[in-house]
DRENLO-417782 format. One record per residue (C-alpha): residue number from 1; residue in one letter; x, y, z. Coordinates in steps of 0.02 Angstrom, whole numbers. Last residue first. Layout:
N
<pake NUM, A, <X, Y, Z>> ...
END
This chain:
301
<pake 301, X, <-16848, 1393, 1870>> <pake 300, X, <-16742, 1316, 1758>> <pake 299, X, <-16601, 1431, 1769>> <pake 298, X, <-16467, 1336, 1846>> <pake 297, X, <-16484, 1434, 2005>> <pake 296, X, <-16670, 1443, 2018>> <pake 295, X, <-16659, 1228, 2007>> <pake 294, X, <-16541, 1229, 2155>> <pake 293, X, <-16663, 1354, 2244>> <pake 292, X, <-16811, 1241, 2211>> <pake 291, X, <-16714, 1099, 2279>> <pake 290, X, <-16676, 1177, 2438>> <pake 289, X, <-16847, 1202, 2473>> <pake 288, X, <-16901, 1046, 2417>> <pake 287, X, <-16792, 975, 2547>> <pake 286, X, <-16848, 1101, 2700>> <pake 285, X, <-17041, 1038, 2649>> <pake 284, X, <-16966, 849, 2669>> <pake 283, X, <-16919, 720, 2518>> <pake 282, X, <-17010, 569, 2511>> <pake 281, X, <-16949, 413, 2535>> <pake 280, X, <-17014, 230, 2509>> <pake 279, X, <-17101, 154, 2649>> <pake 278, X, <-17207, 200, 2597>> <pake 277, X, <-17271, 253, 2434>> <pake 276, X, <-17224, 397, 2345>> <pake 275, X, <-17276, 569, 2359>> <pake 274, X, <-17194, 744, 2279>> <pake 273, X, <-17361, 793, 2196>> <pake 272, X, <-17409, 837, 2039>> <pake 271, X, <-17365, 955, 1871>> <pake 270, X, <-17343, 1099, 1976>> <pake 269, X, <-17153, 1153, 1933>> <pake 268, X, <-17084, 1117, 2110>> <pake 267, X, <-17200, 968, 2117>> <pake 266, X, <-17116, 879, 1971>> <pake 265, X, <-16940, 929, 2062>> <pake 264, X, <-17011, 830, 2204>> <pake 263, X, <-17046, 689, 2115>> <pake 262, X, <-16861, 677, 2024>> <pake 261, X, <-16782, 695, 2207>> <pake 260, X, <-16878, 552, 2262>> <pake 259, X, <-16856, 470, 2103>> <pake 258, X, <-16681, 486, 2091>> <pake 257, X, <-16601, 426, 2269>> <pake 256, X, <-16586, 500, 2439>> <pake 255, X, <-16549, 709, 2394>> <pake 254, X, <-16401, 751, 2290>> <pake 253, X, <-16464, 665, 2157>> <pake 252, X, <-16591, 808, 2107>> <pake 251, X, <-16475, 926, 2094>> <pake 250, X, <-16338, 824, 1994>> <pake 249, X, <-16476, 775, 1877>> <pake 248, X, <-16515, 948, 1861>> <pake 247, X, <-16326, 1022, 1836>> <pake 246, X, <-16301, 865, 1706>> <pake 245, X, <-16436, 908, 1586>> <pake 244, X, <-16443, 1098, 1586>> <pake 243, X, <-16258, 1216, 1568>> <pake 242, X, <-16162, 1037, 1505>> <pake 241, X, <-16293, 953, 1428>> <pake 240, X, <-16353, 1126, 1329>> <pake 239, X, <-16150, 1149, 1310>> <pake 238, X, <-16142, 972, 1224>> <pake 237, X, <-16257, 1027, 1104>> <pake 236, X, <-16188, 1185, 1037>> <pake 235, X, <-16037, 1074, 1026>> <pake 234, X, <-16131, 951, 917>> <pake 233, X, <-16207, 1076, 807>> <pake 232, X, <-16261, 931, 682>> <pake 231, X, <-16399, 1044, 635>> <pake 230, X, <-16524, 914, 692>> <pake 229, X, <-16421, 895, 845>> <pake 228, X, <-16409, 1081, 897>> <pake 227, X, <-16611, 1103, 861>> <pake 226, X, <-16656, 943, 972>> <pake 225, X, <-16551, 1030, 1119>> <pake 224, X, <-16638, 1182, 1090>> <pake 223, X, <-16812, 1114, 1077>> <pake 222, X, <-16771, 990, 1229>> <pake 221, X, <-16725, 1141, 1340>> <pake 220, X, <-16875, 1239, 1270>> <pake 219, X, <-16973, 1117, 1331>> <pake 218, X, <-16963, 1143, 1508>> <pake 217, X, <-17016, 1001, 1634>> <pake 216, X, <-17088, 866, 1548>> <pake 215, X, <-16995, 894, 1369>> <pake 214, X, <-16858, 916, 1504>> <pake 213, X, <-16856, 736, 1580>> <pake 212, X, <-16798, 676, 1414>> <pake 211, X, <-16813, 490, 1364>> <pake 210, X, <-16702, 472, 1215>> <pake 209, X, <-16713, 466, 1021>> <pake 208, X, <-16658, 399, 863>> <pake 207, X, <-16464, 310, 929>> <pake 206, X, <-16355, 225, 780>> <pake 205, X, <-16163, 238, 863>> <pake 204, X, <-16117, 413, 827>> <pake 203, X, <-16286, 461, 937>> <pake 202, X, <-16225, 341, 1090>> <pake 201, X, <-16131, 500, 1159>> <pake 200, X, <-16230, 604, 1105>> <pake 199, X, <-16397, 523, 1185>> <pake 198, X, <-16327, 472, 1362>> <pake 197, X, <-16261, 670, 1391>> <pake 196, X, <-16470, 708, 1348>> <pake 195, X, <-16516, 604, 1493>> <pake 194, X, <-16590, 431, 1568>> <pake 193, X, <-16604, 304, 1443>> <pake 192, X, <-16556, 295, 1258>> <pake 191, X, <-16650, 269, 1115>> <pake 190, X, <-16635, 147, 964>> <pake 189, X, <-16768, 107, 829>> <pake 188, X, <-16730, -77, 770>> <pake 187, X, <-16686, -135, 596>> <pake 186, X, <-16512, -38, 532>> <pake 185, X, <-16480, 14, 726>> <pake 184, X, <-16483, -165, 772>> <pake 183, X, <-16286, -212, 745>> <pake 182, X, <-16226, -39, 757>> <pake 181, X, <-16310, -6, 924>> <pake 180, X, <-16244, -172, 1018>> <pake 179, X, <-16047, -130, 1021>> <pake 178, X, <-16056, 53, 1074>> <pake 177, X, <-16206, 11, 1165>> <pake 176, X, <-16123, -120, 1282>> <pake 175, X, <-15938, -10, 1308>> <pake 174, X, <-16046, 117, 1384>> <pake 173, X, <-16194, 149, 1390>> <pake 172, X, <-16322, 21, 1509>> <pake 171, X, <-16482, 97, 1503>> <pake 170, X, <-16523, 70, 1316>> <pake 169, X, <-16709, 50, 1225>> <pake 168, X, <-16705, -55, 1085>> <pake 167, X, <-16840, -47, 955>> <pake 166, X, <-16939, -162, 848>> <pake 165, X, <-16958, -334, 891>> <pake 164, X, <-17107, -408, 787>> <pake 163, X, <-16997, -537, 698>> <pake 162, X, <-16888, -614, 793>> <pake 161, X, <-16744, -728, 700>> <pake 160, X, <-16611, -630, 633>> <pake 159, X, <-16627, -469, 781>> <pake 158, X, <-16673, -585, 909>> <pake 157, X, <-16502, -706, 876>> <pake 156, X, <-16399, -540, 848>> <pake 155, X, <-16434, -501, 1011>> <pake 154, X, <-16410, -642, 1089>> <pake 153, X, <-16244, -656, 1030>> <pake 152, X, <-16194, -477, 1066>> <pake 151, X, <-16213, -502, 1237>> <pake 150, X, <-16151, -672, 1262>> <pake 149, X, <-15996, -592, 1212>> <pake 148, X, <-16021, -443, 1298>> <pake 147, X, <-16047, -531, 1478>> <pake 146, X, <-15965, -390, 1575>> <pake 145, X, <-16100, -264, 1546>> <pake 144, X, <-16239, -385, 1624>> <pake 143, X, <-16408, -405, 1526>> <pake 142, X, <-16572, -353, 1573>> <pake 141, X, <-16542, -180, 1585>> <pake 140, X, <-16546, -173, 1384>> <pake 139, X, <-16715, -162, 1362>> <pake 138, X, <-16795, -230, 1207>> <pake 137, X, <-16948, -167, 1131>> <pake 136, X, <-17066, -267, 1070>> <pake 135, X, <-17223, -251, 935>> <pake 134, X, <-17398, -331, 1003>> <pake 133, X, <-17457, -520, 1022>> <pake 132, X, <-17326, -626, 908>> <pake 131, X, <-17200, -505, 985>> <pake 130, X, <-17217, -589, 1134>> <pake 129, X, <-17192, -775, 1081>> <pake 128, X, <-17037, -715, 987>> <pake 127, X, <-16963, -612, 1127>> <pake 126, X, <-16949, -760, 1250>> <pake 125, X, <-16903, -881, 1124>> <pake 124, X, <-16765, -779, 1082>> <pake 123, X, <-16725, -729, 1266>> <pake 122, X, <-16734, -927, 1294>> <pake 121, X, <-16609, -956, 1156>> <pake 120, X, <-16488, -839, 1207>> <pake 119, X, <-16465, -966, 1365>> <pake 118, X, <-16462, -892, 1543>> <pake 117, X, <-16595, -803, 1602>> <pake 116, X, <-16594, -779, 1771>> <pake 115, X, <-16671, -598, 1800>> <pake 114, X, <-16848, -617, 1724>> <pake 113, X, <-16882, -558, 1541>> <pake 112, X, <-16928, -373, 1482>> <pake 111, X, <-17058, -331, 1365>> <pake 110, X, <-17042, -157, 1330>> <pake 109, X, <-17238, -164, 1253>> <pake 108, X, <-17276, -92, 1089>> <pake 107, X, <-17443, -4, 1018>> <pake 106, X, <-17561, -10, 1165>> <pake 105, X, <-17707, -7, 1141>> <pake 104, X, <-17816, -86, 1302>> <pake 103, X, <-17810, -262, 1179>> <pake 102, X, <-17656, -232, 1148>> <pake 101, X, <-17611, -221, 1306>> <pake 100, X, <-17713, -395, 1377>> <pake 99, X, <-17625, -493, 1246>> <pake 98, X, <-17452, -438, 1298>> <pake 97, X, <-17491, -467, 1465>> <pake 96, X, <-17578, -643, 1449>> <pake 95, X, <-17400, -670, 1344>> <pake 94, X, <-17295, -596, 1487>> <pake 93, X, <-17381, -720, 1618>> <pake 92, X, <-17348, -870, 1500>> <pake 91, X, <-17165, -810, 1484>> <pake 90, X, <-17120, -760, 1678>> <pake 89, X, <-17143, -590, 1698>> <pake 88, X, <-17051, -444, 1718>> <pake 87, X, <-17187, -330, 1792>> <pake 86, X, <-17236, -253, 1620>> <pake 85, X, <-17217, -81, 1523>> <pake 84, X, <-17342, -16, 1393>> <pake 83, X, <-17256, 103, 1253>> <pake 82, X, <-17392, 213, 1185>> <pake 81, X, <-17372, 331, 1034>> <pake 80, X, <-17440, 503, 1010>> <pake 79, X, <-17602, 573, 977>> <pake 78, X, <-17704, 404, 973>> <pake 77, X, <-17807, 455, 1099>> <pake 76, X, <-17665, 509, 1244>> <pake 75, X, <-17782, 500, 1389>> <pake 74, X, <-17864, 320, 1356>> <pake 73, X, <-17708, 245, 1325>> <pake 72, X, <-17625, 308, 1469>> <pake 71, X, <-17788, 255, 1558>> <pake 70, X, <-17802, 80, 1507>> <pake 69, X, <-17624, 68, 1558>> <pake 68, X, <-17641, 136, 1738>> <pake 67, X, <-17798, 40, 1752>> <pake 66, X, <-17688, -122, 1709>> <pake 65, X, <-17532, -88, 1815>> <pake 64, X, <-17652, -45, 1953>> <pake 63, X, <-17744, -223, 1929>> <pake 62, X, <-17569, -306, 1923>> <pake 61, X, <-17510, -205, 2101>> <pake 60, X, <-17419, -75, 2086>> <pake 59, X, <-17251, -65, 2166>> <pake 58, X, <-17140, -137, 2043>> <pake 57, X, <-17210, -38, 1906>> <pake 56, X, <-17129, 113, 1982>> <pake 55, X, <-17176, 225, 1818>> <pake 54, X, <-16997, 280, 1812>> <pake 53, X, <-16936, 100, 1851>> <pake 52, X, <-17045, -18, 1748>> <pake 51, X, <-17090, 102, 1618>> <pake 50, X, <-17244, 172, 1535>> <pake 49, X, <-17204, 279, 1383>> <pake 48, X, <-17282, 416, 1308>> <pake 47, X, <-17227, 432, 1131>> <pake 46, X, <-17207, 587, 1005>> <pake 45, X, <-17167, 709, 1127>> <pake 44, X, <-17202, 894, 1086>> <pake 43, X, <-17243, 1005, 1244>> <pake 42, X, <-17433, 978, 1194>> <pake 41, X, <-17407, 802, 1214>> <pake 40, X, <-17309, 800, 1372>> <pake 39, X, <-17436, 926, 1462>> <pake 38, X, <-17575, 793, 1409>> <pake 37, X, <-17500, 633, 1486>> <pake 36, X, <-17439, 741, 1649>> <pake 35, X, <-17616, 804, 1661>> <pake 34, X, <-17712, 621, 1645>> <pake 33, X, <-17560, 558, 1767>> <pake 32, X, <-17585, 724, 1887>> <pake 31, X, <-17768, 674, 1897>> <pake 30, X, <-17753, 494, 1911>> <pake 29, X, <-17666, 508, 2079>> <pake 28, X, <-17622, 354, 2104>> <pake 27, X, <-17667, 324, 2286>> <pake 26, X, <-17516, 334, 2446>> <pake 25, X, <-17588, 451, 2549>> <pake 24, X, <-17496, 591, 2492>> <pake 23, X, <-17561, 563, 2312>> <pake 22, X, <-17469, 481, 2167>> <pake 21, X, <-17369, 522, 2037>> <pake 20, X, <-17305, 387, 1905>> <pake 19, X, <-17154, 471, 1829>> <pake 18, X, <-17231, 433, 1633>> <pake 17, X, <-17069, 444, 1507>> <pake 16, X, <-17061, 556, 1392>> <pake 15, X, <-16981, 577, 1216>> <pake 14, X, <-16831, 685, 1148>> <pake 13, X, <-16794, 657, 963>> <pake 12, X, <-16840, 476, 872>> <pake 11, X, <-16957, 357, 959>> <pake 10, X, <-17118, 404, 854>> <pake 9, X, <-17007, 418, 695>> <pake 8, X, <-16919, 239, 735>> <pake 7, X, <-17090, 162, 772>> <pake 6, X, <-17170, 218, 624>> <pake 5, X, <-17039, 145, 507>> <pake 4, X, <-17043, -17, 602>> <pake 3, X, <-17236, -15, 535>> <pake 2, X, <-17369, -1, 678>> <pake 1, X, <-17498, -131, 715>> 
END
């Protein structure tokens, strides 16, 4: 199993999550997944990392969720890290899970518990048992951000008493990370969710890395970015969010929802294909369209 230190430097600078692609009719499109896997090595990401959202988890079925693992692992051959996610399982499920990962290859799982938790001492027991099986990472989104005291309890209970947890990963900012980072930064990797503007502002507060959808997309973005923070250049790095990182999220969210927007933008650039399931939506010919020229106009085209 990895070290903690190997963790953090495999989760520190921009890192990628997998946006699982899949074909028109509705297949995983292995393909674009082996391609995706490879373009993000090459383009410099340390980890590849299976999620429940971005990889859409929820709508493959538990032998899917397995061949997509066994092939993540397969394509990336021990050149960069591999983060499996789960289906939010209840404990003896997650343990099968964590079992069955390891034994694929994975090197950590974001193990996340059921909604309806309600005693720190059941997300201690929940992580423990886990992490006897393959190193955890935490994810924030199953907490609430008005709960903080509860919060920071449980927190502090995994972090004393679980060993095998080893990074955090954050999708809730805010007032939660500027309270939770400091107390796990010391012993847990940290990364934030989502965008570069999530990583500086949680960087003051203990943060190693961040899923970036531009070490996908156009790596020079991420180099620059990466350049500006190593440097400490933080206003050279707030103008790559500013001119980059908010202008494409804003594009893409200006059509229904993230991922649909997020799938066509992967098509725009020819890494795979805009599908996803139905009755989940897809964005039209005339959408893509219109995305493409959004994209032209901020220059990442």
């Amino acid at each position: 199993m990895m070290t903690p230190e190997e963790v953090r430097h495999h989760l520190t600078g921009p890192v990628t999550s997998i946006f699982m692609p899949f074909t028109r009719e509705g297949e995983i499109d292995e393909r674009s997944l082996r391609g995706m896997i490879d373009r993000d090595i090459d383009n410099g990401s340390r980890s590849i990392i299976l999620t429940a959202g971005d990889s859409m988890f929820n709508i493959l079925t538990d032998d899917e969720a397995d061949r997509v693992t066994r092939i993540t692992v397969e394509q990336t051959a021990g050149r960069a890290m591999v983060v499996a996610a789960d289906k939010s399982w209840w404990l003896d499920r997650e343990i099968q899970w964590a079992r069955r990962v390891r034994e694929i290859g994975a090197d950590m799982l974001m193990a996340r518990p059921p909604g309806g938790v309600v005693e720190p001492e059941a997300y201690v027991q929940y992580y423990r048992e886990v992490a006897r099986h393959i190193p955890v990472m935490v994810v924030t989104n199953v907490f609430k951000r008005d709960e903080m005291d509860f919060n920071r309890r449980t927190i502090e209970m995994v972090r004393d008493q679980v060993d095998g947890v080893m990074a955090m990963k954050d999708d809730l900012i805010g007032e939660f990370i500027t309270q939770i980072a400091p107390l796990v930064h010391d012993e847990w990797a940290v990364m934030s969710g989502g965008q570069m503007k999530n990583h500086l502002f949680t960087l003051p507060y203990g943060c190693d890395g961040f899923m970036d959808v531009f070490r996908m997309l156009n790596p020079d973005i991420s180099d620059r970015y990466w350049a500006a923070i190593e440097a400490e250049d933080l206003d050279r790095a707030q103008e790559i969010v500013d001119t980059y990182d908010q202008p494409f999220f804003k594009a893409v969210l200006s059509f229904p929802g993230f991922r649909p927007g997020m799938h066509a933008a992967l098509e725009i650039y020819g890494i795979a294909q805009r599908w996803h399931r139905k009755p989940l939506y897809s964005l039209t010919d005339e959408q893509v369209a219109e995305l493409r020229g959004m994209l032209e106009e901020i220059g990442l085209v």
